[in-house]
C-alpha positions as CSV (number, residue, x, y, z in Angstrom):
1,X,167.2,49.6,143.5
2,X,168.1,52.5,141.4
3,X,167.3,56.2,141.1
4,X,165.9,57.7,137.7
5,X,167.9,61.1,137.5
6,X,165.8,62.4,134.7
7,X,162.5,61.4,132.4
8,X,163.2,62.7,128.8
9,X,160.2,62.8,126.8
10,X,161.0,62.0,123.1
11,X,158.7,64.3,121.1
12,X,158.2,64.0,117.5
13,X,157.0,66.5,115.0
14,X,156.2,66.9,111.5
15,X,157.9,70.3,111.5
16,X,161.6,70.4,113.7
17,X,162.0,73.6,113.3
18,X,159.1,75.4,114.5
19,X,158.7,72.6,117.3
20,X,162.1,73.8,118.6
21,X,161.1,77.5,117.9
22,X,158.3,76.4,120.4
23,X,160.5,75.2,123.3
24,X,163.1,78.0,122.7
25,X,161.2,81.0,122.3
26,X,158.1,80.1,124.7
27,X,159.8,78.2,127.7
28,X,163.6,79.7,127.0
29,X,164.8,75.8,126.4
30,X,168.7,76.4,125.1
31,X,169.5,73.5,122.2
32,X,172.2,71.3,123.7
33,X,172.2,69.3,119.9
34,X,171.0,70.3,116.9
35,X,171.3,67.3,113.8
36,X,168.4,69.1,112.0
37,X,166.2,65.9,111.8
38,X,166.9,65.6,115.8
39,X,166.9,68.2,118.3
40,X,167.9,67.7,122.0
41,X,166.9,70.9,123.9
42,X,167.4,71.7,127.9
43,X,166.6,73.9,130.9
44,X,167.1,73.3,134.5
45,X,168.5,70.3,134.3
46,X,165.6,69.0,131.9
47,X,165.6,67.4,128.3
48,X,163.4,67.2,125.7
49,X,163.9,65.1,122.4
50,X,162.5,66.8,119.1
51,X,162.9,64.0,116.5
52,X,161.3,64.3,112.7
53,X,158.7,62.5,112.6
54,X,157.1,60.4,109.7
55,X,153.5,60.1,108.7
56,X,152.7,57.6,110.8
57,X,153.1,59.9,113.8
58,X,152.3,59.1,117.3
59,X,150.3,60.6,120.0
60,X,152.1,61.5,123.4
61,X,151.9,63.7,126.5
62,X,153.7,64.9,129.4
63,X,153.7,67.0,132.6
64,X,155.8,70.1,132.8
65,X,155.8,71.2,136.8
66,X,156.9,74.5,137.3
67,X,157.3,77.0,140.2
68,X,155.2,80.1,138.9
69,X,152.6,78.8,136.5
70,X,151.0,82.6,136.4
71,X,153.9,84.6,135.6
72,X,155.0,82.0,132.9
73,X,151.6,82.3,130.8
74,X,151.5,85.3,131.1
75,X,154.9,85.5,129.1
76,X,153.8,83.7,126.6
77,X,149.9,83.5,126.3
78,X,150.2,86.3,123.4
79,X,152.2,84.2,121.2
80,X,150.1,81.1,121.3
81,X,147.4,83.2,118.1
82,X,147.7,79.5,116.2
83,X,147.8,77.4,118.8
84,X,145.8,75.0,120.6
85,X,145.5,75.9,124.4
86,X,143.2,75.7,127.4
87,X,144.2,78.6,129.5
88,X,145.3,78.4,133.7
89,X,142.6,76.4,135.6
90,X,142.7,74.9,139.1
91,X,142.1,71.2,139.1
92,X,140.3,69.3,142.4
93,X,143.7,67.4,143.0
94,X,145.2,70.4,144.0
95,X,147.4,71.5,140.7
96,X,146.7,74.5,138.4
97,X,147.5,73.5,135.3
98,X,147.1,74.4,131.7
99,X,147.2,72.4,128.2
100,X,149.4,73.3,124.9
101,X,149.2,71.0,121.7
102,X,152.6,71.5,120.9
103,X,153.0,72.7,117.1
104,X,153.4,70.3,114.3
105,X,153.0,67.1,116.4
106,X,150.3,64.9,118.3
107,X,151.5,65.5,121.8
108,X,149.8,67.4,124.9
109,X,152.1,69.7,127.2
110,X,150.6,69.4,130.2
111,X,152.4,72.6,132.7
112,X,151.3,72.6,136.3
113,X,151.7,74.3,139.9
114,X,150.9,73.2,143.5
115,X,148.3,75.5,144.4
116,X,149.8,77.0,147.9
């Protein structure tokens, strides 16, 4: 059997730039490669792939677990004026949770807590 270290979700964008602009300025992601057309950005051990993305764009999603879902939006909840969000809810399978459309692409950030 093996052990997966890491799950990298591969996001792609019809904009790089500002979907990179997302992860940095938002979530304090540092870029650990930058080709312009592909962008590989990190924190805490984490990656995320920002590839360009044609028109024939996918749809994706992922879950971002974090350790202080309440303090974090409320760092960033004033920057999100053109973006699509459902605000901090609690969920019946014990997470609170809430939902970014990340700019310029199809894809749902899902960021979540234990509720204690």
């Amino acid at each position: 059997m093996y052990k997966a270290l890491y799950l990298s979700p591969m996001v792609p964008s019809y904009n790089v730039r500002e979907t990179l602009s997302f992860f940095v300025e938002l979530f304090s992601f540092k870029v650990a490669r930058d080709d312009g057309n592909y962008v590989i950005v990190y924190k805490d051990n984490h990656l995320i792939h920002i590839l360009n993305a044609g028109t024939d764009i996918g749809e994706m999603e992922f879950y971002l677990e974090v350790d202080d879902i309440d303090s974090l939006w409320e760092t960033i909840k004033d920057k999100l004026e053109n973006t699509k969000v459902k605000p901090p809810f609690d969920r019946d399978y014990g997470m609170r949770e809430f939902h970014i459309i990340i700019p310029h692409t199809k894809t749902l950030m899902f960021v979540g807590q234990v509720i204690k």
